[in-house]
N, C-alpha and C positions, 0 to 999 in steps of 0.2 A: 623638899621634894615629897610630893605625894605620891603614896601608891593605890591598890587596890583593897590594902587592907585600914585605910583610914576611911570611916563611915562616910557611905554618899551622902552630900547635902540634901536638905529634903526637896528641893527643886526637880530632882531625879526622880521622885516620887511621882509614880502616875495612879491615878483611877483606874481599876477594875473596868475591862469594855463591856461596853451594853449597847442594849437597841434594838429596834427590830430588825433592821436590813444586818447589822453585827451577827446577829443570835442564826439569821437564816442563812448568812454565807457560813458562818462557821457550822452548822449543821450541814450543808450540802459539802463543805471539804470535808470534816469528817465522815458523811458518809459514803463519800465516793473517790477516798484516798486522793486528793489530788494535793500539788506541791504548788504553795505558795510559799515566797520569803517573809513575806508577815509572819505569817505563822511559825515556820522554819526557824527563822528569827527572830522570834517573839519581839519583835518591836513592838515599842510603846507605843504606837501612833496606829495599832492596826485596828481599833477601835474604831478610831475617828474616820480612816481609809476607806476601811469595810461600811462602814454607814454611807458613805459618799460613794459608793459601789466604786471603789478604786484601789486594786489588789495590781501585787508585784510578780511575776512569776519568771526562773531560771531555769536556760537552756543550757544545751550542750553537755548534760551531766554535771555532775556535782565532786568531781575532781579537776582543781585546776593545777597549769604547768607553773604558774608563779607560785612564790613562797609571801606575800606582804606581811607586814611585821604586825598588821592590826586585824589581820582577818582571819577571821575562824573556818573556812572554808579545806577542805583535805588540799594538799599538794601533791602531787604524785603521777603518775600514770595514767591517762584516763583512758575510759573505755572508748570503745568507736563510735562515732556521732550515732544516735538512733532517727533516723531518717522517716520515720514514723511518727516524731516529736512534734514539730509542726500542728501534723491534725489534732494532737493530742490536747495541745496547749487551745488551740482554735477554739475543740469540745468544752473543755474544761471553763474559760471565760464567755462561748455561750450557758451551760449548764448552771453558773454565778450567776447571769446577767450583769458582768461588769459593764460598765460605761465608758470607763479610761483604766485601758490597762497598761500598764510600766514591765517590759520584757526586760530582763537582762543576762546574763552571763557570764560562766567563768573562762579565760585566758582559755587558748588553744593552740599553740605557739606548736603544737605535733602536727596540725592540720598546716595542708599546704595552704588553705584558703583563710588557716584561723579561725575557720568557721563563718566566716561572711554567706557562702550562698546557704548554709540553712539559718541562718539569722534571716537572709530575704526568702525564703519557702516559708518560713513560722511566719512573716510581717503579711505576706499574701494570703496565707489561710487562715491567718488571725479573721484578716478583714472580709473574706468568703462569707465564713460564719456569722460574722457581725458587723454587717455594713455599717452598722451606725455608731459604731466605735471612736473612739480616738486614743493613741497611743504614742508614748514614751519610750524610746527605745533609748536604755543604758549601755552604751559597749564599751568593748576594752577599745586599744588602743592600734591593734593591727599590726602592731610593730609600727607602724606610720606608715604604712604602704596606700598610697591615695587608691593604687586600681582596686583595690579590697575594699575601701571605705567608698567610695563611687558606686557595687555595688547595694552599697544598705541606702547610697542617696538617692539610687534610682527609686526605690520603694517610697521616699517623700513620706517619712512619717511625721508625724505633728512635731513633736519634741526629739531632738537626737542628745542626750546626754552623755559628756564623758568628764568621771571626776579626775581630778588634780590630788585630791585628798589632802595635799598639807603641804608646807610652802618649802621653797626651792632647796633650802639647807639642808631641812630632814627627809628631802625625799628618800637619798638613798637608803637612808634605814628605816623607813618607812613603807616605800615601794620600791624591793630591791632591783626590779627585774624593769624597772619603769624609768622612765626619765621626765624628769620637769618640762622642758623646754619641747619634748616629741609631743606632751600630753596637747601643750599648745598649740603645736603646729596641726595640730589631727584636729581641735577645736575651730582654727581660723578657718580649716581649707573646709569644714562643713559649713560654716556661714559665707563663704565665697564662692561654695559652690548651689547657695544656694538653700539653704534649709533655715526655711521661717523661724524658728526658735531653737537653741542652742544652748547646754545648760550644762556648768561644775559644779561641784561642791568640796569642800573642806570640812574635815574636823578639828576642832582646838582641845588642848590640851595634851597635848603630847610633847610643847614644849617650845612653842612657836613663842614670838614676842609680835606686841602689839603690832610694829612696823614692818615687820614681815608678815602678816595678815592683810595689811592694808595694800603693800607692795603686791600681794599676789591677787589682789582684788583689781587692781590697777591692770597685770598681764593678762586675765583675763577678759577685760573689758577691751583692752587693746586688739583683743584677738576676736571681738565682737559677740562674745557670750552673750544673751540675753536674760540669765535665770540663774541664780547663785543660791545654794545652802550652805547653811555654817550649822556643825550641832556639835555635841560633846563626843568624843573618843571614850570608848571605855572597854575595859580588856578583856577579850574575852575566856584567858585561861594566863596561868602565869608562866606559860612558855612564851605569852605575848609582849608586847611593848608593854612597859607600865606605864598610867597615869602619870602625870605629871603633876597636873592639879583640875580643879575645877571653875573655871571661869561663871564669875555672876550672872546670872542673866540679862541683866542691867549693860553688862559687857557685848550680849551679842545683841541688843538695842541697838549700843551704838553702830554697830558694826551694821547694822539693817542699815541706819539712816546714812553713813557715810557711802555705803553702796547705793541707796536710791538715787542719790546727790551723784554719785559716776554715770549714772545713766544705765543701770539694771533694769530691767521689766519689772521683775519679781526679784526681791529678795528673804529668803524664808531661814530665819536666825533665832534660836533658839536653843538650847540645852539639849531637848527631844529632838531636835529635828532630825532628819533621815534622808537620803535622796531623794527618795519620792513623794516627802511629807508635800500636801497639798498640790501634788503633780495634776490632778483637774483644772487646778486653775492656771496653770501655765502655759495654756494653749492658746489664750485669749491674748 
């Protein structure tokens, strides 16, 4: 068993980001405080994001009501929706000039709505500001309640993402407050009812076995996902899950091609990858 404290392989290792459209969106967040999860985040991939004018940005506050065992995110009590958020996020991605923005969000399981109707107020005044947009919308899960997710499907965004994060065994310790099998059903009823591209992802390393990777690429597809990521898990403090190990990359190769061969649109598998790693191209 690996943990956190055995050296990341060097595969983990990214480049320094650079660039011009890079060097100018991160000038313009710095200088005009705005919140993205790139940043936030410091994912590795916000190089390559930010160059491709495609940045990640979180609603509803920045406490959530679940606790998951991988995410760095506060747990707790959250403040009351800011109903002003919407234009704010609008401004912010025209002031960028992004081109495909990826919205998402923490749990709200205090809101009677969960936050579905200002998840559709942000997705309308996203697209106010920037007609020419196209967008990714990450949500939780709703509880599974369709009339809530029917709201965000009225808004017809390009992409409706919702991850799985990791296969059926480790859910519970993994997504204590989630269920496998609801993640699913909130996936199928967005492509049944109707939404052109549909997208999960997982992390490995946390302790999954080959065959339950593949198993859970199968539920997926059954559920008519279009868009799958696979990246590495890694801890973000050691109150969290530890590492298990770190799979080759060579590992998530194959795992690209067995997923093409199911009939994925996109599958984007690698070490680095991120949910929203190359989320521009998934619209196509």
């Amino acid at each position: 068993m690996q943990t956190t404290r055995t050296r990341k392989p060097h595969w983990l290792k990214v480049k320094l980001p650079s660039g011009d459209n890079f060097k100018e969106l991160r000038q313009i967040v710095e200088t005009h405080n705005l919140h993205t999860i790139c940043s936030s985040g410091r994912c590795p991939n916000m190089g390559e994001c930010w160059g491709e004018r495609t940045a990640t940005f979180m609603i509803l506050g920045n406490i959530c009501t679940r606790s998951c065992g991988f995410c760095n995110v506060a747990t707790g009590k959250p403040l009351p929706a800011d109903l002003a958020e919407p234009e704010k996020v609008a401004k912010s991605i025209q002031l960028m000039g992004v081109k495909h923005a990826v919205i998402t969000s923490v749990d709200r399981d205090d809101l009677p709505d969960g936050g579905a109707g200002l998840w559709a107020a942000t997705i309308r005044k996203i697209r106010e500001y920037n007609p020419d947009i196209t967008m990714e919308t990450l949500i939780p899960d709703f509880q599974g309640k369709q009339n809530l997710l029917d709201i965000i499907i009225k808004e017809a965004p390009e992409v409706v993402s919702h991850n799985l994060e990791t296969v059926r065994r480790l859910t519970k310790q993994v997504r204590k407050q989630a269920k496998y099998d609801r993640s699913l059903a909130v996936l199928k009823y967005l492509k049944d009812q109707g939404i052109n591209r549909t997208k999960s992802g997982i992390m490995l390393g946390l302790g999954e076995t080959e065959a339950e990777v593949i198993e859970t690429m199968r539920d997926l597809r059954r559920a008519g996902v279009d868009v799958m990521t696979i990246g590495q898990y890694l801890q973000p403090s050691p109150k969290h899950l530890p590492v298990e190990r770190y799979p080759h990359p060579d590992e998530y190769k194959k795992y690209e091609k067995i997923g093409l061969e199911m009939g994925f649109r996109f599958v984007e598998s690698g070490p680095l990858v991120r949910s929203s790693y190359h989320a521009h191209k998934h619209i196509g």
